[in-house]
C-alpha positions, 0 to 999 in steps of 0.5 A, spaced: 808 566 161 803 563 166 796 560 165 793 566 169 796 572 166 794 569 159 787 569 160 788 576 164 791 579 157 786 575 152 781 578 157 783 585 157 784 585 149 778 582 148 773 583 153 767 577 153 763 572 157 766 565 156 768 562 163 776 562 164 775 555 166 773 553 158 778 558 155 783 554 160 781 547 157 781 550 149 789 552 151 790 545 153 787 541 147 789 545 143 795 549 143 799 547 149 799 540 147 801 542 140 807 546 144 809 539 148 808 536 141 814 539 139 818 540 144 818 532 146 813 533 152 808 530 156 801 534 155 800 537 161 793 536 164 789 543 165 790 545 171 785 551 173 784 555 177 791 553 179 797 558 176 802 553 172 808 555 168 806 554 160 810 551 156 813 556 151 818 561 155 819 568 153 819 571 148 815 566 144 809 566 149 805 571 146 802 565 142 797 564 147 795 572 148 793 571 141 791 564 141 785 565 147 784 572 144 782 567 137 778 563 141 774 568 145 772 571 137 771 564 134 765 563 141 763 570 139 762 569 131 767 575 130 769 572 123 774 578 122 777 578 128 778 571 128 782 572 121 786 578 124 787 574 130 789 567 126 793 571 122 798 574 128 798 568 132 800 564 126 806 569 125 807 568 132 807 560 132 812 560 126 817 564 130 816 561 136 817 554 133 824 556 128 826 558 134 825 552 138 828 548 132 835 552 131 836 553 139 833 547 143 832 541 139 838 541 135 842 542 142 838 536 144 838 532 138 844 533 134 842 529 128 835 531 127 834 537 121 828 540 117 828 536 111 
């Protein structure tokens, strides 16, 4: 997924007046450095406006649909929609990181396992 059609998804589910510039920066910090992280990578700088290809390939990039639609409900103090949106982002995250050990990482690292 890039950059651009993550913010055009969150912001058609939920609809909000937060720049596109700080929700671009949140993703940054937040969950792409988290997905760098893991899969052993440099964290990226923010590049907005510009376009750029996030880090976590389809299908598992829904996490960043779900990840900004959670920020924009934190800004707008909507604790039950930032719970529901927590909740399916979390599931989404734990798959996208299973997935990524069982198929990448161990190619990578033939040693490495979950303890």
């Amino acid at each position: 997924m890039y950059l651009l059609k993550a913010l055009d998804e969150a912001n058609k589910i939920r609809p909000n007046a937060a720049h596109d510039d700080i929700k671009a920066a949140q993703l940054f910090q937040g969950l792409e450095a988290e997905v760098a992280e893991l899969m052993g990578e440099a964290i990226p700088d923010c590049t907005y406006p510009e376009d750029t290809e996030l880090l976590m390939p389809y299908p598992y990039d829904d996490i960043y649909r779900w990840y900004l639609c959670a920020q924009i409900d934190l800004m707008n103090e909507e604790t039950q929609l930032y719970a529901n949106d927590m909740e399916v982002f979390n599931a989404a995250w734990a798959r996208a990181q299973a997935w990524y050990r069982r198929n990448v990482r161990n190619k990578i690292d033939k040693n490495w396992r979950v303890m």
